[in-house]
GULOMAR-582287 format. One line per 5 residues: number of its first residue (from 0); their letters; for each residue x, y, z of N, C-alpha, C. Coordinates in nm, 3 decimals, padded with zeros to 5 digits. Example, Ala and Ser with C-alpha at 12.3 -4.5 7.8 and 13.67 -1.06 7.14 Angstrom:
BEGIN
0	as	01.319 -00.569 00.780 01.230 -00.450 00.780 01.320 -00.330 00.780 ~ 01.285 -00.225 00.708 01.367 -00.106 00.714 01.290 00.003 00.787
***
This chain:
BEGIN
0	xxxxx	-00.100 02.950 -02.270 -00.004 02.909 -02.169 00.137 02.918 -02.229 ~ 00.223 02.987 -02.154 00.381 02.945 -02.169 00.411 02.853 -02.213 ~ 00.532 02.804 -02.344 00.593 02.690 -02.373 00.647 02.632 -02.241 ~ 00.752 02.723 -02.191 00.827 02.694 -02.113 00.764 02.619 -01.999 ~ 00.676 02.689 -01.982 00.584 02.656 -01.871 00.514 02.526 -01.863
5	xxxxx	00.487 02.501 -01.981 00.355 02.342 -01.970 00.519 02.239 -02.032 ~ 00.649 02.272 -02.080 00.723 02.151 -02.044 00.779 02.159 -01.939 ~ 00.786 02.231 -01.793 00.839 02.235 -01.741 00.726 02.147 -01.640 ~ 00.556 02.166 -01.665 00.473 02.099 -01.577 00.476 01.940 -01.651 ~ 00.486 01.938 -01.758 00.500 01.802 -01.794 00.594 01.696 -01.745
10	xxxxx	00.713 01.770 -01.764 00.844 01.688 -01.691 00.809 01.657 -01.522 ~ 00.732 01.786 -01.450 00.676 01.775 -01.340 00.604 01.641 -01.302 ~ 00.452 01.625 -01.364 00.399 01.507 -01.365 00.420 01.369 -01.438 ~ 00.582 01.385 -01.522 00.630 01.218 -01.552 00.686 01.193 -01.431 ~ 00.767 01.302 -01.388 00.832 01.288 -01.225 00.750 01.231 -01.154
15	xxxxx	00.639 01.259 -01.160 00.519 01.245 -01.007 00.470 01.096 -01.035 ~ 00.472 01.100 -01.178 00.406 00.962 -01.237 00.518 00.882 -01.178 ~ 00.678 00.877 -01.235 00.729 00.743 -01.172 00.751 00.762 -01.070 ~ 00.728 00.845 -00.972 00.739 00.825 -00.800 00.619 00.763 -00.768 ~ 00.528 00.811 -00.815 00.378 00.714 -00.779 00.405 00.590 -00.782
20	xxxxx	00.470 00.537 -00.922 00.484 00.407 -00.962 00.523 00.374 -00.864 ~ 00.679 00.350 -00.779 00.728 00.349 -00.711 00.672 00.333 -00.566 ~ 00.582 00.422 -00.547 00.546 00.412 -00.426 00.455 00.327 -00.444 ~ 00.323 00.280 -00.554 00.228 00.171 -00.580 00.314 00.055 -00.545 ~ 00.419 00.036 -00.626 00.459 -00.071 -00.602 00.533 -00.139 -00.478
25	xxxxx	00.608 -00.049 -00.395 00.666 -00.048 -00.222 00.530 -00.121 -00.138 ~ 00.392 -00.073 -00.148 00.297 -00.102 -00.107 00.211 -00.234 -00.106 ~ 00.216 -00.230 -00.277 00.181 -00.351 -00.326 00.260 -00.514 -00.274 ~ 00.352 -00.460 -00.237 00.465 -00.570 -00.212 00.469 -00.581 -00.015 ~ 00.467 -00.482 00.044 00.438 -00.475 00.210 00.320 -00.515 00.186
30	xxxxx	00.214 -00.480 00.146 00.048 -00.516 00.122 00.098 -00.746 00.092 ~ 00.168 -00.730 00.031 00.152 -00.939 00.031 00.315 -00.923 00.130 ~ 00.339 -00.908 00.167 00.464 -00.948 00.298 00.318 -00.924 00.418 ~ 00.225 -00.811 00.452 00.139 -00.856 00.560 00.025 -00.968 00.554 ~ -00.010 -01.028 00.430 -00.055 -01.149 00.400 -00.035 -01.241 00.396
35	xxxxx	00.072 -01.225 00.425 00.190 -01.362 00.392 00.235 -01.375 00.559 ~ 00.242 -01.297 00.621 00.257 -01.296 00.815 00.134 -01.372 00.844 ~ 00.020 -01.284 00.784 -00.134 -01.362 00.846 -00.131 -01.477 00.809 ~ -00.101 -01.533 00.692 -00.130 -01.653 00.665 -00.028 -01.755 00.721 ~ 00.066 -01.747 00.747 00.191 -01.793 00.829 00.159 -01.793 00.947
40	xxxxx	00.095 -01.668 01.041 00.035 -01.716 01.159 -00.080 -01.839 01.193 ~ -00.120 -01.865 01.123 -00.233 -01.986 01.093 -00.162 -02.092 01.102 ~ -00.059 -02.120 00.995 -00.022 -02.248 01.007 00.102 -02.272 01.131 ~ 00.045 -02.414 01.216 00.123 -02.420 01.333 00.210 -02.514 01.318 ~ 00.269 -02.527 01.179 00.386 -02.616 01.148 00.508 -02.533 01.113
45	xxxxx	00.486 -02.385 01.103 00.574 -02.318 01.033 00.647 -02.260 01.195 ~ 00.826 -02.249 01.212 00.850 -02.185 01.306 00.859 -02.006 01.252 ~ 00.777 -01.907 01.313 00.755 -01.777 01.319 00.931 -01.695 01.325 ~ 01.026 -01.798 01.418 01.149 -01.684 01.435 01.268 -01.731 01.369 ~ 01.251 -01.793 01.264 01.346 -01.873 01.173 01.330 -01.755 01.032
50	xxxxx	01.446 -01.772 00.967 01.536 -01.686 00.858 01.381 -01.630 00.796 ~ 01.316 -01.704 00.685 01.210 -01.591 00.592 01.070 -01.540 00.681 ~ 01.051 -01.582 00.779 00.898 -01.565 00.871 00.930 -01.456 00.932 ~ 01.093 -01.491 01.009 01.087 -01.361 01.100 01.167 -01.255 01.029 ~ 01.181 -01.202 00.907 01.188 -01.117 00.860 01.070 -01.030 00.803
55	xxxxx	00.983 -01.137 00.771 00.819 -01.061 00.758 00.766 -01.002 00.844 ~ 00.791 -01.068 01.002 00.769 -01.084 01.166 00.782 -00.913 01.175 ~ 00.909 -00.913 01.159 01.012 -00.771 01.205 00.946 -00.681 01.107 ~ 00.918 -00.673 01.002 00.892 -00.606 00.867 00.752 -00.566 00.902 ~ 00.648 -00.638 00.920 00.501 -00.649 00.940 00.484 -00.582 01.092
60	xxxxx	00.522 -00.611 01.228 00.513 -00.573 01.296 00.437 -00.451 01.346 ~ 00.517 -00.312 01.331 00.487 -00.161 01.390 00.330 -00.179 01.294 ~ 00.352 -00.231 01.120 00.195 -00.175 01.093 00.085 -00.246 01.207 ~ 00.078 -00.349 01.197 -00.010 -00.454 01.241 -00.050 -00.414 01.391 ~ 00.070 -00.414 01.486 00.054 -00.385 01.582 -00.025 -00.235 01.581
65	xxxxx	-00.029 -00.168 01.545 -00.089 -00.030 01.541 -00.216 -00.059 01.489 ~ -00.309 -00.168 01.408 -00.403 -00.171 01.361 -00.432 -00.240 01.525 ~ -00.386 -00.342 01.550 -00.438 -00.417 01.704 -00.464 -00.335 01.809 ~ -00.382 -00.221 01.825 -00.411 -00.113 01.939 -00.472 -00.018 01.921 ~ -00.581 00.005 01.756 -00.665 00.128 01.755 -00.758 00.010 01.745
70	xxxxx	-00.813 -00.112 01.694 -00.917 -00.195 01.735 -00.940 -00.301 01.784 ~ -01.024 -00.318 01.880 -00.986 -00.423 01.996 -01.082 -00.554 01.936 ~ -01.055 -00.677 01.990 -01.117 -00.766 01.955 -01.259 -00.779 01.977 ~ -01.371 -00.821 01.877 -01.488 -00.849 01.930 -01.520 -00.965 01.988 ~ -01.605 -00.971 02.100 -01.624 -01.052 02.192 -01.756 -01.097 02.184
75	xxxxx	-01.813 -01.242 02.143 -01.931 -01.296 02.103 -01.921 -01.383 02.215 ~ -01.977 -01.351 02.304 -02.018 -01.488 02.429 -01.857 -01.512 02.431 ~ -01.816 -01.634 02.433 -01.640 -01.643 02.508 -01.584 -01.694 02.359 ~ -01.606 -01.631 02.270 -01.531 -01.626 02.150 -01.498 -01.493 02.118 ~ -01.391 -01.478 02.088 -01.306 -01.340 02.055 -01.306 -01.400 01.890
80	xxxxx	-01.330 -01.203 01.740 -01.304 -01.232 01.708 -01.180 -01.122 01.669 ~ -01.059 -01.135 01.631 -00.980 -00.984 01.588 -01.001 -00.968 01.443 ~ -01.053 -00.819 01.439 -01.115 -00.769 01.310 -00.988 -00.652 01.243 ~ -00.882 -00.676 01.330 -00.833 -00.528 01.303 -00.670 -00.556 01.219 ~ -00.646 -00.737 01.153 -00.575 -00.736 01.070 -00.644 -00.775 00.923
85	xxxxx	-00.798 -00.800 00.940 -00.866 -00.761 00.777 -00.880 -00.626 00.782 ~ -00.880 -00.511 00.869 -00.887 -00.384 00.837 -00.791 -00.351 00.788 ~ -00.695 -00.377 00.881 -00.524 -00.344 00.770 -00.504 -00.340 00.649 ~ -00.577 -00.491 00.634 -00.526 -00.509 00.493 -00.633 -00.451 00.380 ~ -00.757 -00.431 00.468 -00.850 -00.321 00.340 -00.764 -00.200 00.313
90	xxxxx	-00.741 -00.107 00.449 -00.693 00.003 00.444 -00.601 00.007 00.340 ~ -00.487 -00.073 00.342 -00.331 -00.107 00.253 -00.454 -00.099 00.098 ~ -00.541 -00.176 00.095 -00.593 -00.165 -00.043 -00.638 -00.067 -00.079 ~ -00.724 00.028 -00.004 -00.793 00.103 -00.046 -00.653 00.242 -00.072 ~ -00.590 00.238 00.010 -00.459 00.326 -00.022 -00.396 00.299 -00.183
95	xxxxx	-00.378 00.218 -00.204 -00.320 00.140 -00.338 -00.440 00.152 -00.450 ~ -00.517 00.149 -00.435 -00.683 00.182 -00.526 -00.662 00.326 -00.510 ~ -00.643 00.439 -00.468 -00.662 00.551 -00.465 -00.540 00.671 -00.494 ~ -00.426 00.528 -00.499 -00.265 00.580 -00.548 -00.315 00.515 -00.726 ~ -00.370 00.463 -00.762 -00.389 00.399 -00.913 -00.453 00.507 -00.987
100	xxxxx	-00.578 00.535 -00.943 -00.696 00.639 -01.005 -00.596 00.740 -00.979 ~ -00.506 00.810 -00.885 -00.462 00.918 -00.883 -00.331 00.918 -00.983 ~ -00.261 00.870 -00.998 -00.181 00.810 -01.126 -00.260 00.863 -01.269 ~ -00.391 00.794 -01.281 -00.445 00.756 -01.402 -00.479 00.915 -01.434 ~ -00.533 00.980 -01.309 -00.561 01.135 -01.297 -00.433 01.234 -01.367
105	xxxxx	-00.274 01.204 -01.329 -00.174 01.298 -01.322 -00.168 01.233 -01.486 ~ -00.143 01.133 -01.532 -00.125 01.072 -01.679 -00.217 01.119 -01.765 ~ -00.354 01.142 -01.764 -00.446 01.213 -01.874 -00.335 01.352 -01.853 ~ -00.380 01.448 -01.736 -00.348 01.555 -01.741 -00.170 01.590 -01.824 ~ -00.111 01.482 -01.811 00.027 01.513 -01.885 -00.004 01.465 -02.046
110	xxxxx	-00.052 01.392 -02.069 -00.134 01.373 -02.184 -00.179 01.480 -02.264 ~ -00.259 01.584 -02.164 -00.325 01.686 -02.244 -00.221 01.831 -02.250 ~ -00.082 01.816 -02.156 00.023 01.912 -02.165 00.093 01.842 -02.330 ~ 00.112 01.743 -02.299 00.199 01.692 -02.447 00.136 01.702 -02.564 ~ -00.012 01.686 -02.551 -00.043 01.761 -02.670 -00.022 01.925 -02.718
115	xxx	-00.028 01.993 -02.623 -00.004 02.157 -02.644 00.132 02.182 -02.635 ~ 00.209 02.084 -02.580 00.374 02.134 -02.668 00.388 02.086 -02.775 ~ 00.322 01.999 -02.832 00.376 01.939 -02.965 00.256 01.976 -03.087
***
């Protein structure tokens, strides 16, 4: 392989590596701002449209609402239950589990470029 070539893919995947980082972490942090809505919706002492709630409110919203309108509540005799903000929050995980291993993937492979330039 080209010198030029495997530092030019190396510099490539440190790039990719700290944008990953970056994006793990944007996620990781919306991923507990929508945990932090759910769990705030529970408690009925907290007001929802006051300074730190309803910035989560506004923030959390478009995802949540979009998990509520692709799955509808299940209905057990006249108990509803909504299943579709623990899906959210698997989904948000399993996205973040699959941005980690893919990380861990681009880091061997720059690993094994830095050994053949040096």
């Amino acid at each position: 392989m080209n010198i030029y070539l495997a530092k030019f893919l190396f510099h490539l995947l440190t790039f990719l590596i700290e944008i990953m980082d970056y994006i793990y972490l944007l996620l990781k942090i919306y991923r507990l701002l929508c945990f932090t809505k759910i769990t705030f919706d529970l408690m009925p002492l907290y007001n929802p449209y006051k300074w730190p709630l309803s910035f989560i409110r506004i923030i959390t919203r478009p995802y949540l609402s979009f998990w509520g309108k692709l799955l509808p509540n299940i209905k057990i005799g006249i108990m509803s239950f909504e299943i579709s903000t623990i899906i959210a929050l698997e989904f948000l995980a399993s996205i973040l589990r699959m941005l980690y291993y893919f990380n861990i993937f681009i880091l061997l492979e720059a690993d094994k470029l830095s050994k053949l330039i040096s």
